[in-house]
PAFI-254494 format. One record per residue: x, y, z of N, C-alpha, C in turn; residue number from 1. Coordinates in pm, whole numbers, plus 50000, padded with zeros to 5 digits. Layout:
<recs>
     n_X     n_Y     n_Z    ca_X    ca_Y    ca_Z     c_X     c_Y     c_Z     n
       X       Y       Z       X       Y       Z       X       Y       Z   NUM
...
</recs>
This chain:
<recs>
     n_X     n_Y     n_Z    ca_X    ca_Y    ca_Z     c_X     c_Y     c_Z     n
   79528   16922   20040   79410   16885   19959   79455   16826   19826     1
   79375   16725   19813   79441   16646   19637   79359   16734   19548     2
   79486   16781   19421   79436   16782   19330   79325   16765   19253     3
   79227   16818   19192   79133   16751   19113   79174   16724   18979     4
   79267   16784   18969   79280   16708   18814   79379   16527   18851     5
   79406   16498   18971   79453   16361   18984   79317   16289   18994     6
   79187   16357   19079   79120   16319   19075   79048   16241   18918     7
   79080   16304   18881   78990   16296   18743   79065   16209   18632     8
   79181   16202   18697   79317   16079   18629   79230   15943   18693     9
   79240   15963   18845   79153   15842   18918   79025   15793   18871    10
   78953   15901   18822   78815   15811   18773   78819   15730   18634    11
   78901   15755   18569   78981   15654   18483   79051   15525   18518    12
   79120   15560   18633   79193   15433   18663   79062   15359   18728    13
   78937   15407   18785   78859   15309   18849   78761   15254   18745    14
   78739   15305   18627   78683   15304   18497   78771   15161   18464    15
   78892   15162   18431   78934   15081   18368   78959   14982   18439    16
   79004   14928   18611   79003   14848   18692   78904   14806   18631    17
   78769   14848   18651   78647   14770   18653   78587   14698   18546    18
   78675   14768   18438   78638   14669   18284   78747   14541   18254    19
   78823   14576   18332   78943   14481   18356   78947   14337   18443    20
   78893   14360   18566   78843   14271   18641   78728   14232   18630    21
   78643   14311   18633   78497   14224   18624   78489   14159   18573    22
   78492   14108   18431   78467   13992   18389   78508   13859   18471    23
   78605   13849   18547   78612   13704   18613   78516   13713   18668    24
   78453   13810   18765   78374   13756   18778   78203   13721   18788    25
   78196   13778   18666   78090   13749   18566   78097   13667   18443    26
   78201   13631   18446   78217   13493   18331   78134   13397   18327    27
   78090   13336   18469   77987   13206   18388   77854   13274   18340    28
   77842   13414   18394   77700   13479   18364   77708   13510   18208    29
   77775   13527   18136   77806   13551   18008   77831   13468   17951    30
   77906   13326   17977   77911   13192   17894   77738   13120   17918    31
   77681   13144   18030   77496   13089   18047   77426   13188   17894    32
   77468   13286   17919   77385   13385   17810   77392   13367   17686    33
   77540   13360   17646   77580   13321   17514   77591   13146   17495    34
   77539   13085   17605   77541   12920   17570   77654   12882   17528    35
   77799   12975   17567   77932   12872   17536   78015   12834   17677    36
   78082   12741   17638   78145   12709   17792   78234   12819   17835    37
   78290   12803   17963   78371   12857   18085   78483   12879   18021    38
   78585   12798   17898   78710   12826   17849   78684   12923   17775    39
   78569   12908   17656   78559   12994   17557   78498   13161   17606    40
   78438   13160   17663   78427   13251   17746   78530   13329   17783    41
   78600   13273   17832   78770   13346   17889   78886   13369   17765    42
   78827   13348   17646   78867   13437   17565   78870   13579   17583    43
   78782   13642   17654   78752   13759   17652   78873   13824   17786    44
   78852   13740   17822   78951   13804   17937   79101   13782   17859    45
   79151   13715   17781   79278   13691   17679   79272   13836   17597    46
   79178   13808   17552   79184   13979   17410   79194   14082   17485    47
   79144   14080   17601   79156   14181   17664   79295   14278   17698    48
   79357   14133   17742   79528   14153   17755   79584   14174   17630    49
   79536   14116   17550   79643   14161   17398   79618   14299   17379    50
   79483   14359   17410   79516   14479   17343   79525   14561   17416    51
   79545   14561   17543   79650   14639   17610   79768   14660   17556    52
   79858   14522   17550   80018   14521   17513   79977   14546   17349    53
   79899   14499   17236   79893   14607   17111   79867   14758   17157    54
   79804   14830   17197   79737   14953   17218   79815   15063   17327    55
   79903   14988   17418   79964   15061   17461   80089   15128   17376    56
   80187   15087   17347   80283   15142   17244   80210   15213   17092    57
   80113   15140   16994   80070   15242   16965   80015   15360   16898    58
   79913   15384   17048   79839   15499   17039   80001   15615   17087    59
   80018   15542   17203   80089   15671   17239   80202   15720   17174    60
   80248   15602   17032   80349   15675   16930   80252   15744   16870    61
   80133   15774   16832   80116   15813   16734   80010   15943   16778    62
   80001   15937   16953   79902   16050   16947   80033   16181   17050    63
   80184   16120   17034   80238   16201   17127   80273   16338   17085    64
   80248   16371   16934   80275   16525   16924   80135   16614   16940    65
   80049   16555   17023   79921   16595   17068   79915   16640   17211    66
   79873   16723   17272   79868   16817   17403   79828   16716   17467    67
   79848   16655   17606   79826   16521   17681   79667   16526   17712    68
   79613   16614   17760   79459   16694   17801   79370   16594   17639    69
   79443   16651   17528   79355   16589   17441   79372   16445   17409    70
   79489   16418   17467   79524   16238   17391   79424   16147   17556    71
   79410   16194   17645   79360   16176   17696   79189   16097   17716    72
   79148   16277   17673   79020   16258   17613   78923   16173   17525    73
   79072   16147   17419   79075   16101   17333   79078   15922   17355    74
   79113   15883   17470   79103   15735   17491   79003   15702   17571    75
   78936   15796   17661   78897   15772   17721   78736   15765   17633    76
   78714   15820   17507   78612   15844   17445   78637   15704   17353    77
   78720   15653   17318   78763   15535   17265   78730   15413   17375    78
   78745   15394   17521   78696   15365   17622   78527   15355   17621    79
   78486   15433   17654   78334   15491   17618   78285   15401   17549    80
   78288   15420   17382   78252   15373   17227   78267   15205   17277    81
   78380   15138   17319   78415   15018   17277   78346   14930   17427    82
   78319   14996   17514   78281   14912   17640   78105   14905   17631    83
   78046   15020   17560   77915   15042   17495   77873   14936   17424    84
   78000   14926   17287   77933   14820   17188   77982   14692   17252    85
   78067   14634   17343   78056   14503   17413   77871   14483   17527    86
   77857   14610   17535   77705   14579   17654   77617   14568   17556    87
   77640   14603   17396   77474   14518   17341   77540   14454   17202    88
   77650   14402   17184   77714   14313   17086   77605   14217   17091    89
   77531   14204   16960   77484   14048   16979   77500   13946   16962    90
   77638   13880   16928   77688   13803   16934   77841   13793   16923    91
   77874   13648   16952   78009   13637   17058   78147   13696   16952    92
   78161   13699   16817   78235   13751   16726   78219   13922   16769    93
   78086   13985   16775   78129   14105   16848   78215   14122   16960    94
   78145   14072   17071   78186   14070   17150   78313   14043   17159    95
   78416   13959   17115   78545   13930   17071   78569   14088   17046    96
   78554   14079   16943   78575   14256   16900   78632   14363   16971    97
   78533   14399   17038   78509   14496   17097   78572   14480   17251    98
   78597   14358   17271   78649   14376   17406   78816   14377   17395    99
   78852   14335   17241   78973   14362   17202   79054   14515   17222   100
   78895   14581   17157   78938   14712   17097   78915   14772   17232   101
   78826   14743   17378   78803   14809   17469   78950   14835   17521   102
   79037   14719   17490   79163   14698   17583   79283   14792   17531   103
   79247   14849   17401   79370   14959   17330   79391   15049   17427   104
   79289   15130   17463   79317   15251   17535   79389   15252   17693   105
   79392   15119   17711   79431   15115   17879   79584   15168   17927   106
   79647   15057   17857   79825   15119   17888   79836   15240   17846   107
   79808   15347   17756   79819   15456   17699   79741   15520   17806   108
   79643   15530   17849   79584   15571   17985   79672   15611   18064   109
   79740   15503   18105   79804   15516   18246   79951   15573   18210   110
   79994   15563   18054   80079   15584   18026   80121   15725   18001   111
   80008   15790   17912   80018   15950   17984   79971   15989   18065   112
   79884   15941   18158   79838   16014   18290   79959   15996   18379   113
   80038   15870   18358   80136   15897   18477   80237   16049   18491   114
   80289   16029   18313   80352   16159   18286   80306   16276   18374   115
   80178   16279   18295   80100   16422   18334   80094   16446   18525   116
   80098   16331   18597   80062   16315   18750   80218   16381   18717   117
   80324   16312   18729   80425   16378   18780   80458   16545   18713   118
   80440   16545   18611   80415   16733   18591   80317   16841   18673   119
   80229   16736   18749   80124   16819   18820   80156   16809   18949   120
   80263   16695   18969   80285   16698   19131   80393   16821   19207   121
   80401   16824   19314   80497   16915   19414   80620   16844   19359   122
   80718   16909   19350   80871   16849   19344   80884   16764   19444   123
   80936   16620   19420   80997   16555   19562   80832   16430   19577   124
   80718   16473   19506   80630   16393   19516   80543   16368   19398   125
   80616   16363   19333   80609   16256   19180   80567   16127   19234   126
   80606   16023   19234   80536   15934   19299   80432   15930   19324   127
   80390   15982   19472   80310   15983   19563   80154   16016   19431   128
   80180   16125   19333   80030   16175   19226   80043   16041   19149   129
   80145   15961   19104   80076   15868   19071   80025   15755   19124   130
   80040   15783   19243   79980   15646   19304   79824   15712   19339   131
   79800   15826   19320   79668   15897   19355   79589   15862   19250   132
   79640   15837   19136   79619   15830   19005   79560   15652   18988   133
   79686   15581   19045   79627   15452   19024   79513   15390   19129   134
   79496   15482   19241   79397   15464   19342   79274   15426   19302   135
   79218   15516   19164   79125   15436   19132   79120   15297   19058   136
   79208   15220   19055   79224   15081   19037   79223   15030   19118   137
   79239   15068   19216   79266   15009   19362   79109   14963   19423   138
   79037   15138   19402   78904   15135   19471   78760   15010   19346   139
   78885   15016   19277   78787   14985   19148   78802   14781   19197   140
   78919   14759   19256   78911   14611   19327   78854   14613   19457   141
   78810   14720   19543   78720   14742   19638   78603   14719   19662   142
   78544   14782   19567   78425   14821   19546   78372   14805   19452   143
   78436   14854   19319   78346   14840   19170   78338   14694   19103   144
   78437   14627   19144   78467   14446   19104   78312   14432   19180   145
   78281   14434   19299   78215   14335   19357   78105   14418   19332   146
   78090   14527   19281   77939   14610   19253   77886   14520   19095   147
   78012   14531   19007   77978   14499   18867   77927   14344   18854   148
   78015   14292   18986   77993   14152   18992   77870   14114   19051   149
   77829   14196   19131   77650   14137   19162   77547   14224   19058   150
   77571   14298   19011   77484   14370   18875   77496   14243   18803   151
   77581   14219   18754   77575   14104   18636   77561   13975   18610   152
   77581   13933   18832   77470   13830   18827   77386   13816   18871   153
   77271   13885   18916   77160   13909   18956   77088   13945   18852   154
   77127   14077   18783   77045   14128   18673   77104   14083   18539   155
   77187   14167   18460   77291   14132   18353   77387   14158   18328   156
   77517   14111   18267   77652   14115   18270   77638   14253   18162   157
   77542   14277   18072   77512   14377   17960   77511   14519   18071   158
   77404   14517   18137   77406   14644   18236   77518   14660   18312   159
   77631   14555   18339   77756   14577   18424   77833   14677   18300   160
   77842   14634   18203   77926   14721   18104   77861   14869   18063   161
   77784   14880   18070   77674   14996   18030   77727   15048   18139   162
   77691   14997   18272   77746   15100   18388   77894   15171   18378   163
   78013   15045   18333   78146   15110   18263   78155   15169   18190   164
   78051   15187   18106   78080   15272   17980   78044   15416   18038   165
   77947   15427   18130   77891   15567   18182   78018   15620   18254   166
   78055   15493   18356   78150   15566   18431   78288   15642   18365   167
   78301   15556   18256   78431   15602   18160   78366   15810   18115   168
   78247   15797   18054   78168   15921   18009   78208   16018   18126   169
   78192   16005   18278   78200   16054   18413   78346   16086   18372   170
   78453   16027   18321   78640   16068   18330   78599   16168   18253   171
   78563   16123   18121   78623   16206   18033   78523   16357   18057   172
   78447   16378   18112   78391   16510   18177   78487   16578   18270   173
   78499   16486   18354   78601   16509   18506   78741   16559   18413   174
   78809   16522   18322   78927   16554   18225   78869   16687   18188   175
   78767   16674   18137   78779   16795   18018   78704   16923   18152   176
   78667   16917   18195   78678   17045   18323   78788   17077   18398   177
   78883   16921   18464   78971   16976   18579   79092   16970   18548   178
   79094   16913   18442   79271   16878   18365   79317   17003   18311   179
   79396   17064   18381   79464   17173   18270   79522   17166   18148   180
   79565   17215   18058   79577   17218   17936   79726   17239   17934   181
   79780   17113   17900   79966   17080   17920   80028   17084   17782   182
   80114   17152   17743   80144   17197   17612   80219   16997   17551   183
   80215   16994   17426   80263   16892   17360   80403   16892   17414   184
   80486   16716   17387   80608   16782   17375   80677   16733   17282   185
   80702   16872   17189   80763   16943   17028   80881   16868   17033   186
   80957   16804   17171   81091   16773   17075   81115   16659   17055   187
   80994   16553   17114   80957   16422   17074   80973   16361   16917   188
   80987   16233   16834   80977   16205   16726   80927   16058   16734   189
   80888   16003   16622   80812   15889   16622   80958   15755   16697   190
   81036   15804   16548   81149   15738   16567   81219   15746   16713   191
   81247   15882   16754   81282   15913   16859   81241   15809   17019   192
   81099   15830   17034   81083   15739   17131   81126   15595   17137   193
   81144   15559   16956   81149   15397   17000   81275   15391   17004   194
   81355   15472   17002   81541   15472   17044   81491   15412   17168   195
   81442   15454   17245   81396   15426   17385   81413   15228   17431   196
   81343   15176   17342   81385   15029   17316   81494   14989   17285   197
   81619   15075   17231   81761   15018   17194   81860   15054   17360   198
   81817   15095   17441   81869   15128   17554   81863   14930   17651   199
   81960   14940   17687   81963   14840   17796   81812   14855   17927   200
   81819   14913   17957   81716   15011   18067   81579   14970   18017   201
   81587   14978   17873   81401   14918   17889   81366   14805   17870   202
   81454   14716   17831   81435   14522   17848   81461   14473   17968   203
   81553   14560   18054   81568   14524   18180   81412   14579   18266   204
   81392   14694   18254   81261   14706   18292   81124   14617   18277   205
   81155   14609   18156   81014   14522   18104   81059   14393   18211   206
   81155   14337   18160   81138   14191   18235   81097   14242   18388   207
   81157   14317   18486   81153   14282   18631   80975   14362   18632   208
   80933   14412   18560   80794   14416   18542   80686   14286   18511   209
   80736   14239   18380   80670   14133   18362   80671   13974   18431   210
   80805   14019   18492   80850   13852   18589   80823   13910   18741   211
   80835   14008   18783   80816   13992   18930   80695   14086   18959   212
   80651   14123   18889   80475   14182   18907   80390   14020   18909   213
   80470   13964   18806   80403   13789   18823   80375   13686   18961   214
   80463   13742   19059   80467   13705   19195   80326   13764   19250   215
   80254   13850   19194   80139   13911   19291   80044   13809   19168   216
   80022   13793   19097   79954   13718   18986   79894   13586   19030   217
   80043   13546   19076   80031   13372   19107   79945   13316   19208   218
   79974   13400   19309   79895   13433   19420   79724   13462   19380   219
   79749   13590   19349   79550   13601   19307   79439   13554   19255   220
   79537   13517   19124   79511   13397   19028   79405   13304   19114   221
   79481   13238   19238   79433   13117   19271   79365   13146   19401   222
   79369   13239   19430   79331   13277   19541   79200   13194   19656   223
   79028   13215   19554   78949   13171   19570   78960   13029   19596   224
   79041   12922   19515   79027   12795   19568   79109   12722   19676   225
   79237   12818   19697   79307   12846   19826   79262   12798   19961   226
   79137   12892   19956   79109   12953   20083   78990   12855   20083   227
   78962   12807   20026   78840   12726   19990   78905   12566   20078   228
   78989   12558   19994   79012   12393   19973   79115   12373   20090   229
   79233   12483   20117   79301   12442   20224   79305   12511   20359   230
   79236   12643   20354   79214   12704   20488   79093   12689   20491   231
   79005   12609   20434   78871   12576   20448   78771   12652   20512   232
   78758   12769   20421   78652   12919   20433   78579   12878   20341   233
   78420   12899   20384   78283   12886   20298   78292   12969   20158   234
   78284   12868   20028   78300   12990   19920   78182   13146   19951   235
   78089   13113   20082   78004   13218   20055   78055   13335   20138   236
   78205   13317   20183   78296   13410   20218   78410   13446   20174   237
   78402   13428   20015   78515   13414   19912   78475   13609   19912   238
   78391   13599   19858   78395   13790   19818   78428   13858   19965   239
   78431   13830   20091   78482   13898   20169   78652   13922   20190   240
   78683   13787   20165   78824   13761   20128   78855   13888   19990   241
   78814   13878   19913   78829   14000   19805   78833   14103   19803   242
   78733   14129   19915   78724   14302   19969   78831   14328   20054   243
   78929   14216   20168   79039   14233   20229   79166   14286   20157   244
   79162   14173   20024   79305   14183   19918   79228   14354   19877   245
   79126   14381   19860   79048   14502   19788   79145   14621   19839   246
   79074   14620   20011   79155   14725   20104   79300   14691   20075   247
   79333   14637   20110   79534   14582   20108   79553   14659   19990   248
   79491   14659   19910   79556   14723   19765   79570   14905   19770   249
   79451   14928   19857   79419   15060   19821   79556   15114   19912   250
   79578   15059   20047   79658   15124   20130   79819   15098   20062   251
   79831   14961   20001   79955   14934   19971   79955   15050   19824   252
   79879   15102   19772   79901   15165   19651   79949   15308   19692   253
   79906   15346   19828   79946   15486   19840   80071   15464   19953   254
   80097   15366   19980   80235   15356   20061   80347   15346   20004   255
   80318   15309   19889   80385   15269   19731   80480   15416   19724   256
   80377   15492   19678   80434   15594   19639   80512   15699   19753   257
   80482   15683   19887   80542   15759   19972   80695   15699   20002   258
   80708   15563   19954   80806   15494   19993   80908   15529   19898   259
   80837   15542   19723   80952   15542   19669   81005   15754   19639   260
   80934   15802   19673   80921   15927   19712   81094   15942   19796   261
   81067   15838   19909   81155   15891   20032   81244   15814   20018   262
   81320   15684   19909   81400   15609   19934   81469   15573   19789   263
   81399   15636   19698   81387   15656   19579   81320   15495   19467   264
   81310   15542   19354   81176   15421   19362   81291   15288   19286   265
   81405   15283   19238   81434   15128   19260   81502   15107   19348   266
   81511   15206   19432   81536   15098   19607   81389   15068   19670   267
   81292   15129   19627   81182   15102   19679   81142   14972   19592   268
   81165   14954   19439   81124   14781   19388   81197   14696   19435   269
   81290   14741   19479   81383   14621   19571   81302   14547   19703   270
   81268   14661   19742   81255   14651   19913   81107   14566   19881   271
   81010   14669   19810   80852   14580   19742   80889   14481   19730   272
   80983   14417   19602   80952   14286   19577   80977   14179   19670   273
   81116   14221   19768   81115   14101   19867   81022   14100   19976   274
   81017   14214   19997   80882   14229   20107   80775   14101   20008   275
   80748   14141   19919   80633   14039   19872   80624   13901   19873   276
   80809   13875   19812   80861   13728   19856   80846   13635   19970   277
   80857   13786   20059   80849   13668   20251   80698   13667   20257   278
   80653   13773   20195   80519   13749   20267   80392   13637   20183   279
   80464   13640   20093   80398   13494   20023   80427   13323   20085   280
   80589   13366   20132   80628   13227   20171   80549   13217   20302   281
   80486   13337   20397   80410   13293   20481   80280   13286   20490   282
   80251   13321   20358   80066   13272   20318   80096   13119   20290   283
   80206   13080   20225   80214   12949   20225   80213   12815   20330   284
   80296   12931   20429   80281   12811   20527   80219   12820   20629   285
   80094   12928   20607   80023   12951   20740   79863   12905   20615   286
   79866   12909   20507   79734   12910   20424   79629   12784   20497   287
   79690   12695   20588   79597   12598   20668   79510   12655   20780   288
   79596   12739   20849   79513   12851   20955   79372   12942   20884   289
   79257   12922   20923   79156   12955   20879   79165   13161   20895   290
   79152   13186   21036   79191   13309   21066   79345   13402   20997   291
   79425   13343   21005   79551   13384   20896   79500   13366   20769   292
   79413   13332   20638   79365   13342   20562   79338   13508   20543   293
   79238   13564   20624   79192   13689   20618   79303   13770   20637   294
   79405   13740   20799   79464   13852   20809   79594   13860   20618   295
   79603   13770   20586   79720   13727   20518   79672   13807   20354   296
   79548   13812   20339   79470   13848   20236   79509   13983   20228   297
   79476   14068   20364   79511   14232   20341   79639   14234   20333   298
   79727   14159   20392   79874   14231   20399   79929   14194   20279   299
   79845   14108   20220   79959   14072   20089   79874   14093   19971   300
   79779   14215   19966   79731   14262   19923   79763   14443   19897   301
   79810   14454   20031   79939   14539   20105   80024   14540   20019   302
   80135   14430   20104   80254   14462   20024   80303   14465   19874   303
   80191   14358   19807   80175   14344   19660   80177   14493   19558   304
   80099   14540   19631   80062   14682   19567   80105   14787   19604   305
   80194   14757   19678   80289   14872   19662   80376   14930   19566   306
   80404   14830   19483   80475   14849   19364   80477   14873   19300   307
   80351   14938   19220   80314   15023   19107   80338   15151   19096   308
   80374   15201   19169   80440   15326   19155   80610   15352   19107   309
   80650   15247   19198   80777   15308   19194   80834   15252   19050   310
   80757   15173   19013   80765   15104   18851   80774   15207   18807   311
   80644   15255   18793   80638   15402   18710   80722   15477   18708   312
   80802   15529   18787   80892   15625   18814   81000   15575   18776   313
   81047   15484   18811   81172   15432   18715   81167   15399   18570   314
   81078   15358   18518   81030   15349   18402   81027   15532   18333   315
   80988   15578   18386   80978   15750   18332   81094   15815   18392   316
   81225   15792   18484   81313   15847   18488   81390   15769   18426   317
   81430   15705   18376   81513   15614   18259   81493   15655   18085   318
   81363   15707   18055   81320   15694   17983   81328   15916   17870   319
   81410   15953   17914   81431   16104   17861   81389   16102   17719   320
   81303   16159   17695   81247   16236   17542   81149   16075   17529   321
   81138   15976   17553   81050   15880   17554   80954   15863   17681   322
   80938   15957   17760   80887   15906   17893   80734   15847   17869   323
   80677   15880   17827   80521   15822   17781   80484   15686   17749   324
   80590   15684   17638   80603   15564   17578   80659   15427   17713   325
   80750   15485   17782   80784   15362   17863   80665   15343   17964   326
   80626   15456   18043   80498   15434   18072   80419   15358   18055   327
   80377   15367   17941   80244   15271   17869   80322   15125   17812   328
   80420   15106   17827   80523   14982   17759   80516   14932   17918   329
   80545   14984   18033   80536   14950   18158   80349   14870   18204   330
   80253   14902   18144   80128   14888   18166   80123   14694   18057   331
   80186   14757   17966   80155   14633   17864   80259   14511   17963   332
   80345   14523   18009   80463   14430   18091   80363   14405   18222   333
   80290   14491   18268   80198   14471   18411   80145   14329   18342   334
   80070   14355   18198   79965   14273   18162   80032   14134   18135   335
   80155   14120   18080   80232   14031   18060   80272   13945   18207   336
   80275   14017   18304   80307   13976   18431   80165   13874   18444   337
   80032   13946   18450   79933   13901   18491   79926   13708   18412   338
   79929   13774   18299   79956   13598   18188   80056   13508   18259   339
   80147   13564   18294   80281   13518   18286   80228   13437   18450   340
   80208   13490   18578   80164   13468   18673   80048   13347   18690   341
   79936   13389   18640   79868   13285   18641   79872   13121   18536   342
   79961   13143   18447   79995   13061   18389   80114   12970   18491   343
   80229   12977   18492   80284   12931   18586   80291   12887   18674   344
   80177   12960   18799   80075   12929   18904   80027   12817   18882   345
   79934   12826   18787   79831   12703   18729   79954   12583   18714   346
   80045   12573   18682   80120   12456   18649   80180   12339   18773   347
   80209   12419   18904   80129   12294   19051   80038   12228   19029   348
   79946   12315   19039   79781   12236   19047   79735   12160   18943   349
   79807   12182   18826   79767   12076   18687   79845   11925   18755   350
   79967   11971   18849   80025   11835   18837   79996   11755   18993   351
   79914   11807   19037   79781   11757   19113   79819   11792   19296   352
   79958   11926   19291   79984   11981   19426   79883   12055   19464   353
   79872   12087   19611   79787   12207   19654   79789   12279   19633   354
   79672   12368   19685   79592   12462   19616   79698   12638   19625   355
   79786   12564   19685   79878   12687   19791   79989   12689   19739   356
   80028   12598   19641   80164   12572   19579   80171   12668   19468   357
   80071   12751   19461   80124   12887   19301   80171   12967   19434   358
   80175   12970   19543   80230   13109   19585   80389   13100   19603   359
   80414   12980   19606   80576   12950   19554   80632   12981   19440   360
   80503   12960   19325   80599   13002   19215   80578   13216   19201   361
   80533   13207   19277   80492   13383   19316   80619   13437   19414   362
   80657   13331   19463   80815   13338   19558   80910   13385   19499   363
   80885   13246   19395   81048   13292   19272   80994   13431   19163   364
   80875   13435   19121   80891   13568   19048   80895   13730   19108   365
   80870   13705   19235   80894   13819   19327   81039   13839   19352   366
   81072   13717   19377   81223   13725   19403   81361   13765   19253   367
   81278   13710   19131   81365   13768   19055   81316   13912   19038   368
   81223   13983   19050   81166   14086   19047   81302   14183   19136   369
   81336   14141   19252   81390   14201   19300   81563   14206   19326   370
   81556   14071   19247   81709   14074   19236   81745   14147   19083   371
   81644   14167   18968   81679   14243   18856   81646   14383   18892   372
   81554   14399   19008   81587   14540   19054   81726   14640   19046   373
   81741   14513   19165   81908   14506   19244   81998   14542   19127   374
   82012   14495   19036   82091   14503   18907   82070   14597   18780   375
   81953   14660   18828   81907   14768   18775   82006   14870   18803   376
   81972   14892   18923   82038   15008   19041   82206   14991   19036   377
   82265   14856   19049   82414   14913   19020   82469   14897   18872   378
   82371   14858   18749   82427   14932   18636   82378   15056   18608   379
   82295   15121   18696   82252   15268   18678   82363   15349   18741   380
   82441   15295   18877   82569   15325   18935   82668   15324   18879   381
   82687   15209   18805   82828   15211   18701   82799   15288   18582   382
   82718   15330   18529   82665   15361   18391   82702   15532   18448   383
   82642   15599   18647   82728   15713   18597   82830   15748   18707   384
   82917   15601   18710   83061   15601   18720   83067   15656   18884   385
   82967   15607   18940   82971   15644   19112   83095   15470   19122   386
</recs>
């Protein structure tokens, strides 16, 4: 039986999926409302990412001599406040605002809940609680993307956030009942954690985070006009396509963690990232097949997401008397991936290739993903002299 206090990690992670994604796709419903175009608009989805990578490092320097139960609480009520005042901001300088400030609490989220999952898990299945943990991100591209996304265009993009803001209210209840009460840890220092950054181990991390998490980016990014323009599927079967990558995610998120559980987790980013590599090069060259579209959607929706776990875990076993901090430094590098991915992606199609040509450049960032793995693992070998 799972845990309820992972549970209650999960209704966070599906809380924040859903303030995270939705906006794509409710963007033109919010540029019609506010009468600005489609670019300016997608500002919001930009601030969003900055203050992840501001907000992750930090809250969690500054709330870590605090019991995790309360730093918790504590973002998730920061969560709450800031997704509230984006659903009745009345104008677009708020809104800027607030969707800035919505984005502080996210990496710090995941950044001590991961901690806390592996203190709450069975020995030997560390992993496996945080991938229970990120499940609700998973279910939150399932289900809550395409819930928030017909709330907000049918009715209003205002009531899609109101609904996030409740659901965030729903964690921080679910926390403050099922989360046990995990003592601080006293031998932490401000200074202390950011030693953590003078280590080889966490620039090498960050990059094979921020460059080969970019391989699942490039891909998604473009996904919709893909399937549109060269496997020629009705856009009015684009959201079914979404709910496929949706499922693919949920199963690849908990295979994630059993994998790196049993093989340990940077032989498991090894094995993820090339797994992701081949299986992009064959969305590429099957993306004309109408039927391979769908099947190609779950599996590489699959294999994509498998990888968030074992990130985590290497990121928090590298990371002694700093583990939090790399955590949430690991969430801000996810977000960097996401930029980094669709930017790159986009740079085929500006120069007027098909619609299928970002999943190549999703080739090469998967593939360095997994060759800085690779190089992870034997300076972690030489470093202790195997």
């Amino acid at each position: 039986m799972i845990n309820k206090s992972l549970i209650a990690l999960a209704f966070g992670g599906l809380a924040i999926g859903m303030t995270e994604f939705t906006m794509m796709g409710i963007l033109p419903d919010i540029a019609k409302d506010l009468s600005i175009d489609i670019p300016t608009a997608g500002h919001l989805i930009a601030l969003y990412a900055m203050g992840v990578v501001v907000g992750a490092p930090i809250l969690v320097l500054f709330t870590g001599k605090y019991p995790p139960k309360n730093v918790l609480l504590f973002l998730m009520l920061l969560f709450v406040v800031f997704n509230g005042l984006f659903a009745i901001a009345p104008e677009y300088n708020t809104l800027l605002l607030s969707r800035f400030m919505s984005g502080l609490p996210h990496g710090a989220y995941f950044g001590v809940g991961s901690v806390v999952a592996t203190q709450l898990a069975s020995k030997g299945k560390e992993a496996q609680a945080i991938s229970i943990m990120f499940t609700g991100m998973t279910i939150a591209n399932l289900a809550g993307v395409p819930l928030g996304t017909y709330i907000g265009h049918h009715y209003s993009w205002r009531y899609t956030y109101g609904f996030i803001s409740l659901l965030g209210l729903v964690t921080f209840i679910a926390i403050y009942y099922w989360l046990p009460k995990i003592e601080a840890n006293q031998g932490g220092n401000l200074f202390g954690q950011l030693g953590f950054f003078k280590r080889w181990e966490a620039w090498l991390l960050i990059a094979i985070i921020s460059i080969g998490t970019g391989g699942l980016f490039a891909w998604i990014s473009y996904i919709a006009p893909m399937v549109t323009n060269v496997s020629h599927i009705n856009p009015d079967r684009v959201p079914f396509i979404m709910i496929l990558v949706g499922l693919g995610m949920f199963f690849g998120n908990l295979l994630g963690g059993k994998i790196a559980d049993a093989i340990s987790p940077t032989k498991a980013a090894m094995a993820c990232f090339s797994t992701m590599a081949v299986c992009l090069v064959v969305v590429f060259l099957t993306a004309h097949i109408e039927w391979m579209a769908y099947v190609m959607s779950f599996i590489t929706g699959l294999i994509a997401f498998t990888i968030g776990s074992p990130l985590q875990m290497m990121l928090i076993t590298s990371a002694k008397g700093a583990e939090t901090l790399a955590a949430a430094a690991g969430q801000a590098s996810f977000n960097i991936g996401n930029t980094l991915g669709a930017f790159f992606g986009g740079i085929p199609i500006a120069l007027g290739f098909a619609y299928n040509t970002p999943v190549l450049i999703g080739v090469g960032m998967a593939s360095i993903g997994a060759l800085f793995s690779f190089v992870f693992l034997r300076m972690i070998v030489i470093k202790k002299g195997v």
